[in-house]
N, C-alpha and C positions, 0 to 999 in steps of 0.2 A: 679729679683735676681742678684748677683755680679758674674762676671765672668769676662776671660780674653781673648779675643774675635780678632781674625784677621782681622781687616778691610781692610787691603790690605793687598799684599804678598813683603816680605823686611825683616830686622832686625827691621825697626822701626814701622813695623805695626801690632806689638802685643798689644793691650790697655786695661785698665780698662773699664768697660762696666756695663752699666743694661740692662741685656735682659728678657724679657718673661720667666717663669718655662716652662720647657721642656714638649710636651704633650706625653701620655701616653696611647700607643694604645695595644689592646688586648692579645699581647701577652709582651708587653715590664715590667720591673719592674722599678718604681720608687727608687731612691737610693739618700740619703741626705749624702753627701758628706765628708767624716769624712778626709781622706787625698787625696792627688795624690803624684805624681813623677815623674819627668826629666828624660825625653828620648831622647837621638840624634834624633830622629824621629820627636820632636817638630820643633828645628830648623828647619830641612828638609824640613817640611811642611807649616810651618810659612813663609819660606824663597821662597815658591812655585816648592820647584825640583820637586815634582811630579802633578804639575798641570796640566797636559796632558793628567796624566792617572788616576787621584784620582777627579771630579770635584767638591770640592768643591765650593759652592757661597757664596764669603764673604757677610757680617759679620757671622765667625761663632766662634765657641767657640773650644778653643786648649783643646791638655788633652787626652792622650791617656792610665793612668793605673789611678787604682781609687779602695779605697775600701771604707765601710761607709756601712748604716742601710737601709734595704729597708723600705719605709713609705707607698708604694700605689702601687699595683698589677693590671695588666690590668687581664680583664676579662678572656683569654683564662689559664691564669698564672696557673698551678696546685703544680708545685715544691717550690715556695716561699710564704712567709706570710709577712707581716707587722712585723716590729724589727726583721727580718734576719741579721745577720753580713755576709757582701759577700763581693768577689773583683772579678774586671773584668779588660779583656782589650778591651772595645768595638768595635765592627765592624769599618773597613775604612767607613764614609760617616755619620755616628753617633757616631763620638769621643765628645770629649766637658768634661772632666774630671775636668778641671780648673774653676769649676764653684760651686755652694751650692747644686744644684740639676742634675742629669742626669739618662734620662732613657735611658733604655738597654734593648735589644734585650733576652728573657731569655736563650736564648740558648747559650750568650755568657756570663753567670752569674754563679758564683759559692757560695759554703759558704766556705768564707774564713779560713785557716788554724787554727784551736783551739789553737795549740802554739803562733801563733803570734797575737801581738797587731794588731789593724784595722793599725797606723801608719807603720806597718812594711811588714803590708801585703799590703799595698799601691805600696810598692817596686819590687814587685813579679809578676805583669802577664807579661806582655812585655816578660822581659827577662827571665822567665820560660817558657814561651808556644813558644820562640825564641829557648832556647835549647833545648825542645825537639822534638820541629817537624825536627830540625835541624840533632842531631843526632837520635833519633830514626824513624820518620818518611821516612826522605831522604836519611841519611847517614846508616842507619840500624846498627847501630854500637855492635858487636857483644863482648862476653868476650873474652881477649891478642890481642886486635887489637890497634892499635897507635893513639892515635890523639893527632893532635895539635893544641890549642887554644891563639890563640894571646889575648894581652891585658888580661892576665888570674886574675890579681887585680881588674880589673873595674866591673863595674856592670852587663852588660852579660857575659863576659870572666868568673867571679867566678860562677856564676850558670852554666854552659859550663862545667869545669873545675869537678865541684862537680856532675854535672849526668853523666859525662862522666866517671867518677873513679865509681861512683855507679853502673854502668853499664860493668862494669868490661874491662874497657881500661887500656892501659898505655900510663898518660898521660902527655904531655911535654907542656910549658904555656912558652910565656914570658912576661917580667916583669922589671920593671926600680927598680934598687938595692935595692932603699928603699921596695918596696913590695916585696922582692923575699919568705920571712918570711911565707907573707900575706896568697904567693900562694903555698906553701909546707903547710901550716896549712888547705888547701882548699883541700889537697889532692892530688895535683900535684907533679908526681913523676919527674920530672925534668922540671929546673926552669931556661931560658937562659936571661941573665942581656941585655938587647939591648943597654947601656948604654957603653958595653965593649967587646959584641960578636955578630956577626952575626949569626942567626940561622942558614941561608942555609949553613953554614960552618962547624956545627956540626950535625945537624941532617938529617935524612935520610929515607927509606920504613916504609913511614906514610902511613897508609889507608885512612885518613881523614883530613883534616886542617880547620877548622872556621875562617877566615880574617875578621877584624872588622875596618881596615885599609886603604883599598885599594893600589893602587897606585903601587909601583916598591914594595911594601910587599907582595900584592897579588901575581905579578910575580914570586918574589923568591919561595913564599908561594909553586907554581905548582912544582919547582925542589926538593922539598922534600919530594913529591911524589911516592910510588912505581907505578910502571905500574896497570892502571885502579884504582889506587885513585883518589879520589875527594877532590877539592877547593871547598868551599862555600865562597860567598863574603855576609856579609850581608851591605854592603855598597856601590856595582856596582864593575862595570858596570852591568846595567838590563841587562835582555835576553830575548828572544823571550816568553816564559812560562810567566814571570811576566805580559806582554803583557796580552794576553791569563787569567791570574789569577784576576786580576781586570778589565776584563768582557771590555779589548780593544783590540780586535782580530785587529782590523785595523792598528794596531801599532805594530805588529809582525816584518814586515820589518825592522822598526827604532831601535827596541830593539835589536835586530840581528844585525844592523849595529855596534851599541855604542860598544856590546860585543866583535865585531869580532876578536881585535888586542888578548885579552888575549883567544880565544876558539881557535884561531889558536895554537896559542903558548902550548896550552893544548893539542891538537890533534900531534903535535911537538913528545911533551915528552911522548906522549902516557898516558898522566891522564885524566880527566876530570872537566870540571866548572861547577857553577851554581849560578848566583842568589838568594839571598833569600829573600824574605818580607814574614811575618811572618800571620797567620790567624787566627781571632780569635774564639778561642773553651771554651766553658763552661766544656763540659764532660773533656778536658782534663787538667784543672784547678783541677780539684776533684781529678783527680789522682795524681798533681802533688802537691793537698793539704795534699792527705796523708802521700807523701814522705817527705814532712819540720815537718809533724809531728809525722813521724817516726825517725827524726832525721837524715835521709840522705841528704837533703837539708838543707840551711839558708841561709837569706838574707844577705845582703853585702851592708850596710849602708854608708854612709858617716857620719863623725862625726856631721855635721851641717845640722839642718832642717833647714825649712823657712814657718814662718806665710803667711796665703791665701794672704793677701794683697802685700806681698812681690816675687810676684810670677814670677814679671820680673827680680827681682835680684836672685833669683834659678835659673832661665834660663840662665843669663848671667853669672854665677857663673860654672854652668857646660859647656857653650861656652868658657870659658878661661882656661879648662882642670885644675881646680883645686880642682873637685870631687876624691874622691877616694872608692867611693862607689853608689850607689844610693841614690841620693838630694830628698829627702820627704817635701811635702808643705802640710804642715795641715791648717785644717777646725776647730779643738777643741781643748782644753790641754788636753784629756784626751788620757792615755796611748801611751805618747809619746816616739819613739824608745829612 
């Protein structure tokens, strides 16, 4: 089958490929490929930052969200049949979404949302089961508590931004002028232009913040903090737990060193940090399928898809920050976002 396959880890070692169809063990579900979607996470991975803790052995096949038909049930399988409509985001160590076929883990499989197209639900686990382990699992985020989601236009930021309003926060997003629209229409009760204002200059006793930025945003990120709120970085520095969460206890020390500069700095101001890498759940796909089709969710498209074969220029196309929503790579024309 065609797929788009890492043979070494770089920018330049993403390639077209023929590899073998994926085999198909007793509990896994076969799934024919209808779309995927562009995630930072590709980059990352392709690029080998987490080759230490993730081990992948090249050649293998990129591709971290996916929805499409299931074709073939392993044996133990009892929740799916042959012609399911489902989306996943499969387990670290069995991604490969950038391909015609991949099986999955059933426990990491859902049926995909009834309102949306297979192309739109392509768009959807990543940065659905990102926001909610994020705020509901970690950050517990309760009703009239503050949160603040950076990047609240882009493709995790608006799904962030919409469970966090759903969930009865007030919530504050920033946003480059052109999207400020984008993200008041997403639900965000206030909307800081970074183009013209610093946040840490206006805002103030957040219980929560989402950084999808790092760097001296993350920093600031901690002073808008009240006492015992939490930073999430979903982009680093790791920490010790991440360590520990992809099953490399031995790496506790290094992930603890990389953190140290901002956990001090947090113990400082008296908030707290954390890490995020995100896990993948089937159960909590289901729930988060009923909320897009109860209409408190929706995806957050970019204008522009891209045909399977084009799948290095979607990638580079979101590498040069000129998505403004999630880049979908289809398998078919049909029901195209």
């Amino acid at each position: 089958m065609k797929a788009f396959v890492v043979e070494k880890y770089g920018k330049d070692g993403l390639v077209a490929a023929d590899v073998p169809e994926p085999e198909v063990g007793d509990r896994d579900v076969l799934v024919k490929v209808s779309a995927a979607s562009i995630n930072p996470l590709d980059k990352m991975v392709r690029n080998g930052e987490f080759k230490q803790l993730l081990k992948y052995k090249t050649p293998f096949v990129l591709g971290h969200d996916v929805a499409g038909v299931v074709t073939r049930v392993g044996s133990a399988v009892r929740e799916f049949e042959v012609g399911d409509e489902v989306y996943a985001r499969p387990r670290d160590l069995r991604i490969g979404t950038f391909a015609e076929y991949i099986a999955i883990d059933q426990d990491d499989v859902a049926r995909k949302p009834a309102s949306l197209t297979l192309h739109e639900a392509a768009a959807v686990p990543l940065v659905a089961l990102a926001a909610w382990q994020t705020l509901v699992d970690v950050a517990k985020v309760k009703p009239g508590q503050k949160v603040l989601v950076h990047a609240g236009a882009g493709g995790l930021g608006s799904t962030v931004v919409q469970l966090a309003k759903h969930l009865g926060a007030y919530v504050a997003t920033t946003a480059h002028t052109n999207d400020a629209d984008k993200a008041r229409g997403l639900g965000a009760d206030e909307v800081i232009d970074f183009t013209t204002t610093d946040f840490a200059d206006v805002l103030s006793g957040y219980d929560f913040v989402l950084d999808s930025l790092g760097g001296t945003n993350l920093e600031k990120s901690l002073t808008v903090l009240k006492p015992g709120g939490l930073a999430i970085s979903v982009v680093g520095p790791p920490d010790a737990a991440f360590a520990q969460q992809v099953g490399q206890p031995i790496l506790r020390p290094v992930m603890a060193m990389l953190s140290s500069k901002v956990r001090r700095k947090a113990k400082k101001l008296g908030v707290r940090y954390s890490f995020f890498f995100m896990r993948a759940n089937g159960a909590q796909l289901r729930k988060l399928a009923a909320l897009y089709d109860a209409g408190h969710l929706r995806p957050v498209l970019d204008d522009r898809s891209f045909p399977f074969d084009q799948t290095l220029d979607a990638l580079a196309y979101v590498e040069q920050g000129k998505a403004s929503g999630k880049v979908v790579v289809t398998r078919d024309s049909a029901d195209k976002p």
